[in-house]
C-alpha positions in Angstrom: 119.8 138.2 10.6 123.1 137.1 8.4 120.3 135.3 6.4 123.0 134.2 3.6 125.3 133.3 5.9 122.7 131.0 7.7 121.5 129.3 4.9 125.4 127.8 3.4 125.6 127.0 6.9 122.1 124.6 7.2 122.4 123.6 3.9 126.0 122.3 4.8 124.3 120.7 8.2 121.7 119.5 6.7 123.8 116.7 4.3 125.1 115.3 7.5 123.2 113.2 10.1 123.7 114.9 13.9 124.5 111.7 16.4 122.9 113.4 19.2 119.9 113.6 17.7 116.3 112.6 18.8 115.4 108.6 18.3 112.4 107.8 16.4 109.6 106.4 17.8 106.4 104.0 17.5 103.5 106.1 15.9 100.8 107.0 19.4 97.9 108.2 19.1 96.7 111.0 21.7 93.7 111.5 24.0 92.0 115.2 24.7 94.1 116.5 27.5 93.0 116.0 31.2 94.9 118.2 34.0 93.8 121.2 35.0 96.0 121.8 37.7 96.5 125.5 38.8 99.8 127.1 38.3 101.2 127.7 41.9 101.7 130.6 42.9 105.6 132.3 41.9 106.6 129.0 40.2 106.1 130.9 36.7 105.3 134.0 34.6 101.7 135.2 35.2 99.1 134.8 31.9 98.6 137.0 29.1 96.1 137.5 27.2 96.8 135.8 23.7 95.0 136.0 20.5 93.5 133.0 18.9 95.4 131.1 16.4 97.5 128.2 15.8 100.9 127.9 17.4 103.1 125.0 15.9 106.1 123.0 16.6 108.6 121.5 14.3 109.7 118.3 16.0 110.3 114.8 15.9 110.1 111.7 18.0 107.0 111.4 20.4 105.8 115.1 20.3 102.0 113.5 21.4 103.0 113.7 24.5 104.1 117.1 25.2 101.4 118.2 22.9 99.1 116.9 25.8 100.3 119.0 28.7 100.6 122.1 26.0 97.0 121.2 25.7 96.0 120.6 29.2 98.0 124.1 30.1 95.7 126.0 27.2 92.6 124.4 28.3 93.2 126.0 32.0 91.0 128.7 33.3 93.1 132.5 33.7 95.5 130.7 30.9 94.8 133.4 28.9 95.4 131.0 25.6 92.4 129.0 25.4 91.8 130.0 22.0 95.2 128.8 20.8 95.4 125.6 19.2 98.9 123.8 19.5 100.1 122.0 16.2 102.8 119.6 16.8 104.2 119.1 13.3 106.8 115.5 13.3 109.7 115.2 11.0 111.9 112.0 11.1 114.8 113.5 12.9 116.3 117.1 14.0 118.3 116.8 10.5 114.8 117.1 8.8 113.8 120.0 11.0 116.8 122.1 10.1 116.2 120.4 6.5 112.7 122.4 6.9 114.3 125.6 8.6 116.4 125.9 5.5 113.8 125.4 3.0 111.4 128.1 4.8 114.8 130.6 4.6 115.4 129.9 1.4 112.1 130.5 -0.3 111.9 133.8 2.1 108.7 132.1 3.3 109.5 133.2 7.4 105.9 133.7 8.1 105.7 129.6 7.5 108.4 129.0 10.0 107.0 127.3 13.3 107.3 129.2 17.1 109.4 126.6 18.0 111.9 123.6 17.0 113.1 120.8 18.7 116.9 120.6 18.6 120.3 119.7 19.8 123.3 121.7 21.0 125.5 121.5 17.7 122.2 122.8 15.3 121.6 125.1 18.2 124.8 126.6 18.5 125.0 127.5 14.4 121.4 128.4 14.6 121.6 131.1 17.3 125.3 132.4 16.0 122.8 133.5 12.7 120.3 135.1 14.4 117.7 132.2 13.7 116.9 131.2 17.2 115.9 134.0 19.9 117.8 135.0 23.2 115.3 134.4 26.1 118.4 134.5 28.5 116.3 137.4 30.5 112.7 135.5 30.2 114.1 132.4 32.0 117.0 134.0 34.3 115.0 134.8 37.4 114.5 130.7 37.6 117.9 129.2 37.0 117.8 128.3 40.5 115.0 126.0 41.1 116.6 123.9 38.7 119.6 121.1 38.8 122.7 121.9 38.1 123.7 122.3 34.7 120.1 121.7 33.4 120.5 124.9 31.0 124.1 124.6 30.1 123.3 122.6 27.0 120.7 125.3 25.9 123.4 127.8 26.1 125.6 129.2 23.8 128.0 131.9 24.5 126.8 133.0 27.4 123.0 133.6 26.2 120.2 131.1 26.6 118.4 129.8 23.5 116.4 126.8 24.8 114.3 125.3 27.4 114.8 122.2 28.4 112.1 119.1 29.1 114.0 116.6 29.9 117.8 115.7 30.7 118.2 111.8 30.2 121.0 110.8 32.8 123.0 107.1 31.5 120.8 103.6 32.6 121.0 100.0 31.9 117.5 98.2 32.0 118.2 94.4 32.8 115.8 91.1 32.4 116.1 89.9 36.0 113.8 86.8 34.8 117.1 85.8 32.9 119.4 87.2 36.0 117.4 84.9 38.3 116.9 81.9 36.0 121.4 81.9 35.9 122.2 82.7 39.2 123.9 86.0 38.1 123.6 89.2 40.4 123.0 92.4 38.1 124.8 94.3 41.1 127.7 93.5 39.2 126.9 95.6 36.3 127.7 98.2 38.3 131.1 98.4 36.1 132.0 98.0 33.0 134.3 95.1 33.9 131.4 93.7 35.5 129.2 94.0 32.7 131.6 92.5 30.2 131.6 89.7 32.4 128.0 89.2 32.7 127.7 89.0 29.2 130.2 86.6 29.2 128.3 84.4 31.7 125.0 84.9 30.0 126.6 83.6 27.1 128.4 80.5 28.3 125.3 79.1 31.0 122.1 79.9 27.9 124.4 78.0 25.5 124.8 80.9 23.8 121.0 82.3 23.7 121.1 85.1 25.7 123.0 88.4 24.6 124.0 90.6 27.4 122.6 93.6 24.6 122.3 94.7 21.4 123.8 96.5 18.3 122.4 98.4 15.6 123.9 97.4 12.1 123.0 100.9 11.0 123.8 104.8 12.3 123.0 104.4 15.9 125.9 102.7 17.0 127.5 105.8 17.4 124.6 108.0 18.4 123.9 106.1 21.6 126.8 103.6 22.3 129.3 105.6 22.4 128.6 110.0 22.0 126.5 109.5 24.7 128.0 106.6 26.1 131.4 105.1 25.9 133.4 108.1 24.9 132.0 110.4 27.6 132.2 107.6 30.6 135.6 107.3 29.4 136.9 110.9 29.1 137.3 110.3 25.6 138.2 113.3 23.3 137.7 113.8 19.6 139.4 117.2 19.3 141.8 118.8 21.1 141.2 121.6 23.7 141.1 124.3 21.3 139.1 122.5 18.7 142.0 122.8 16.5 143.5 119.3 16.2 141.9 115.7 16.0 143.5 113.5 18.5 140.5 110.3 18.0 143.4 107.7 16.9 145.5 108.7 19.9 143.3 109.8 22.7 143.6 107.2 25.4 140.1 107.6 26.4 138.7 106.4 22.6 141.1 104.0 23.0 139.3 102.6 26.3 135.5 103.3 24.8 136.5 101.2 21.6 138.1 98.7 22.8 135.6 97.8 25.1 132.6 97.9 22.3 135.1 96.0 20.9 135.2 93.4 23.9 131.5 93.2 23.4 131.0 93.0 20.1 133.4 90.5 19.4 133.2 88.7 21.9 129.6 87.6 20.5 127.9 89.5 23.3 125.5 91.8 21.3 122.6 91.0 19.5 122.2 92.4 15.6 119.0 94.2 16.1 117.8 97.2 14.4 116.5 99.3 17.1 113.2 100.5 17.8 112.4 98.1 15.7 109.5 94.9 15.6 112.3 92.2 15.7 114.4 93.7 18.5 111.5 93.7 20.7 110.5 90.2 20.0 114.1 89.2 20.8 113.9 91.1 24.0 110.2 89.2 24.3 112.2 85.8 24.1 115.0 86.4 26.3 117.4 86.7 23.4 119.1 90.5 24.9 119.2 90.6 28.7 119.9 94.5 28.3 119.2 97.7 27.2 122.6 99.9 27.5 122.5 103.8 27.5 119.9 105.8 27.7 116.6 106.7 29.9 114.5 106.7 27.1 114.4 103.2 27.2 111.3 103.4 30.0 108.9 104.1 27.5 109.8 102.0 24.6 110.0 99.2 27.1 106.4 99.8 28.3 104.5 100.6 25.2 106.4 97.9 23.1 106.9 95.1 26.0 103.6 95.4 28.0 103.5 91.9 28.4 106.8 91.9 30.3 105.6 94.4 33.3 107.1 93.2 36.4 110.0 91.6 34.2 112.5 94.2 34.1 114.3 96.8 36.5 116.8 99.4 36.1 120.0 100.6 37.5 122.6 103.6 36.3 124.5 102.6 33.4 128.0 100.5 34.2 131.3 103.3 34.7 134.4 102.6 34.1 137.0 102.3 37.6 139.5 103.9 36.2 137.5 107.2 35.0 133.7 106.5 37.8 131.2 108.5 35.9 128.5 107.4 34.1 127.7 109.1 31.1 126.7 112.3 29.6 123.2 113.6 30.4 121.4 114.2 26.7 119.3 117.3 26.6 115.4 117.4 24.9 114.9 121.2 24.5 112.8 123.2 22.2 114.5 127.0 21.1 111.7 129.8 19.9 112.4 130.6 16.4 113.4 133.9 15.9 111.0 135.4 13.6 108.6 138.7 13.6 105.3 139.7 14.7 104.9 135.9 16.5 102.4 136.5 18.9 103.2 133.3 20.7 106.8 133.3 22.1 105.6 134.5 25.8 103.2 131.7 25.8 105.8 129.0 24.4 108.0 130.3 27.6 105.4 130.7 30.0 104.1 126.4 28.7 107.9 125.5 29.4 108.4 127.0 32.5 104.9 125.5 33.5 105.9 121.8 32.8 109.0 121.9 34.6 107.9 123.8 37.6 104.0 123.0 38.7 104.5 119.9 40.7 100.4 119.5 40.7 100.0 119.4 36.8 103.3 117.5 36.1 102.3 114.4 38.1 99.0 114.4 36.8 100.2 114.3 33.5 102.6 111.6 33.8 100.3 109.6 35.3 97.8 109.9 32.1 101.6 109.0 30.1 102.2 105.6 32.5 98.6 104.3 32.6 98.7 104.6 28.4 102.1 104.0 27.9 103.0 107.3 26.5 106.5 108.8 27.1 106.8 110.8 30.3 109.8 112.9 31.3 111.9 112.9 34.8 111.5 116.2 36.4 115.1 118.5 36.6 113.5 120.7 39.2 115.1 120.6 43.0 111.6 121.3 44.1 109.4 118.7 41.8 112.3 115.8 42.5 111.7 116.0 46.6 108.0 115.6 45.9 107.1 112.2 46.9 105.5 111.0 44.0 108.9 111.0 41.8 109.8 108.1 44.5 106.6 105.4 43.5 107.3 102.3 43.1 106.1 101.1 39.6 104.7 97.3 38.5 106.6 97.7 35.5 109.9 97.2 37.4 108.8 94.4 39.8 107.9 97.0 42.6 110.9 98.8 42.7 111.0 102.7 41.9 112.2 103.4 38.6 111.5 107.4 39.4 114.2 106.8 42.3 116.3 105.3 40.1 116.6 107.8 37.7 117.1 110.9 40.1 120.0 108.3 41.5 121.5 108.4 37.7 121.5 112.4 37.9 124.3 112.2 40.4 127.3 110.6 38.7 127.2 111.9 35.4 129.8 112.6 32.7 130.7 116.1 30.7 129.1 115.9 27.3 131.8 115.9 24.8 132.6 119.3 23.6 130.8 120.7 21.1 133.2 122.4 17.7 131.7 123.9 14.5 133.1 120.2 13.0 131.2 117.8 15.1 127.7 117.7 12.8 130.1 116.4 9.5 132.7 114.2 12.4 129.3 112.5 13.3 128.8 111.4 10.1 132.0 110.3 9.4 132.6 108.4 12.5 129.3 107.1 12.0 129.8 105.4 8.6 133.2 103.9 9.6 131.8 101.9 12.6 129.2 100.8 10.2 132.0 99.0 8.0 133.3 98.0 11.5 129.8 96.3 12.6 129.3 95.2 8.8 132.5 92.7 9.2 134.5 94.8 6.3 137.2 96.3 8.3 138.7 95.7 12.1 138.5 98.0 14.9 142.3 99.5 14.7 141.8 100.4 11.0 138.4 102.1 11.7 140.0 103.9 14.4 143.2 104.6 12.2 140.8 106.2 9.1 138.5 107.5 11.1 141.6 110.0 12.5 143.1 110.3 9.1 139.0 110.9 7.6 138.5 113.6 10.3 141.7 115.3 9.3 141.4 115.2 5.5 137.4 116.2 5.4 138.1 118.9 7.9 141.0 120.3 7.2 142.4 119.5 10.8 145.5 119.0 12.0 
């Protein structure tokens, strides 16, 4: 391992905040596990016989809930593992995991290091070029097939594979459709962004100005979700140019389109000031104060264990495309990578759990059932097999009657390219970032952020 090398390149990472990096979440509490489904038959690697010990995860967000079908897979008779405990150990974000990473590597302490991380594609990418994550290109090969396409392309990095996937959260828009109901306005023409500038418009002008099509976050996530995962990929937008050698941000005609329309919203007096995932942008929700939730899938669950009182309220749709580009936003990844360290008698089983949740049909509905009934996260399947099944077509209370598990496999279909990934994206994150901060704050307009934001990127970088 170029352990030197490794560590100046985490310690640089770790002074900037990645935007694609997992939300935080409400604190859950979880239950003893309950499945014990069977593994089918050829959907995954036969058991081994592992020895008994502890097997822990550095990761962040909600990790109770995968730490219940980890649990539910150990506690299965011919597992092989049932004396393996699973330790899910939750940091604030995937900066503090690689924060932790570094900190292991530095003090030589490699036997502390977990068996796996959760992670996203820049840290990924740095990570594996150092040697710190492991190749399991040949453990997961003989599957590639039974999955969608491009469910691994996230997880791979020059041509090797370095993570699993558990989820792939395809671009939606949750709507109110109390408040779409009570002003005559059909959400059907959200289906655009046009349309859903328009909405807001509406909502705005027949609630005498109560209701806020959605929402903005005066701190960092403005970029995170509106517009890396949002705006800039639905509308083709570059930072860099094809090589990764230039910035062309102040005069990419996609940015151009993806600010100016946050700009549309923002100024126009469309989004509420929230900070999100918060107490008071849930009781604004609660009081019909923001008709929508923009961007991501995740949204489901925050909805439901935050706004239980509001089942049957809301429904969902895919997020709003632009007509002039007609995709709808880049698919974010939730992987874990095996850390690459010796003598870790776990890294088969870590493989063998992963495979298991996203190809045993029987075990993965049973355990999203035990998430819906407590209001627990659960994850859409990105297996060909486990989508036809049925069950991923329910209709839910939650959304009036309407399938929200429909809905989402619908959202799989018209998605965007990620932005590319460069060696410069962790620091441009963070500069970006801070500049649409000023922009939200009032202190500067939208053609000056855009303006330093190019000349920042150029200066801090050393860009053309």
């Amino acid at each position: 391992m170029k352990r030197f090398i490794a560590l100046a390149v985490l310690a640089a990472l770790c002074l900037s905040l990645l935007a694609g990096c997992g939300q935080p979440a409400p604190s859950q509490s979880a239950a003893a596990p309950s499945q014990t489904a069977s593994q089918p038959a050829g959907s995954a690697p036969a058991a081994k016989e592992y020895p008994a010990g502890k097997m822990t995860f550095w990761t962040y967000g909600m990790p109770e809930y995968m730490k219940r079908y980890f649990d539910g897979y150990i506690a299965r008779e011919g597992s092989g593992a049932q004396g393996v405990e699973v330790e899910m150990v939750n940091y604030s974000g995937e900066a503090e995991v690689r924060q932790q990473v570094m900190m292991s590597l530095t003090a030589g302490s490699t036997a502390d290091l977990p068996t796996a991380i959760s992670t996203f594609p820049v840290s990924m990418q740095v990570l594996a070029e150092n040697g710190i994550l492991k190749d399991i290109t040949d453990q997961v090969q003989p599957y590639l097939d039974q999955f969608i396409p491009g469910a691994f392309d996230q997880a791979t990095y020059n041509g090797r594979i370095y993570g699993i996937p558990y989820a792939l959260q395809p671009k939606m828009l949750f709507y109110n459709n109390d408040l779409f109901e009570e002003y005559g306005i059909d959400p059907a023409r959200m289906s655009t962004m046009d349309g859903y500038i328009e909405v807001g418009k509406e909502l705005l002008e027949k609630s005498g100005g109560k209701v806020q099509l959605s929402y903005v976050d005066p701190g960092s996530y403005t970029w995170r979700y509106w517009f890396r995962r949002g705006l800039m990929p639905q509308a083709g937008a570059k930072i860099w140019s094809d090589d990764g050698a230039s910035v062309v941000f102040d005069t990419d005609p996609g940015t151009k389109l993806a600010f100016s329309t946050f700009q549309q919203l923002f100024e126009g007096g469309m989004l509420y000031n929230a900070a999100t995932f918060q107490p008071a942008q849930y009781e604004a929700a609660r009081e019909g104060k923001i008709a929508t939730f923009y961007i991501e899938s995740f949204w489901d669950s925050y909805l439901r264990s935050n706004l239980a009182d509001m089942s049957g309220s809301w429904r969902s749709m895919p997020a709003p495309v632009f007509s002039e580009v007609g995709t709808a936003g880049a698919q974010a990844i939730g992987m874990y990578c095996i850390v690459n360290k010796e003598n870790d008698p776990y890294t088969d089983l870590f493989v063998d759990m992963m495979l298991d949740f996203n190809l045993n049909t029987e075990a993965r509905n049973a355990w999203s059932d035990e998430m819906i009934a407590e209001g627990l996260p659960t994850e859409h399947p990105i297996t060909k097999d486990m989508l036809a099944d049925p069950y991923w077509s329910q209709p839910s209370d939650y959304y009036g009657g309407e399938s929200y598990k429909q809905m989402v496999t619908k959202a799989y279909e018209n998605q965007s390219d990620n932005l590319p990934v460069t060696e410069n994206d962790a620091e441009a994150d963070t500069i970006i970032s801070s500049e649409l901060e000023k922009y939200v704050a009032g202190s500067q307009d939208m053609d000056t952020t855009i303006q330093t934001i190019g000349k920042l990127l150029r200066q801090k970088l050393n860009l053309k």
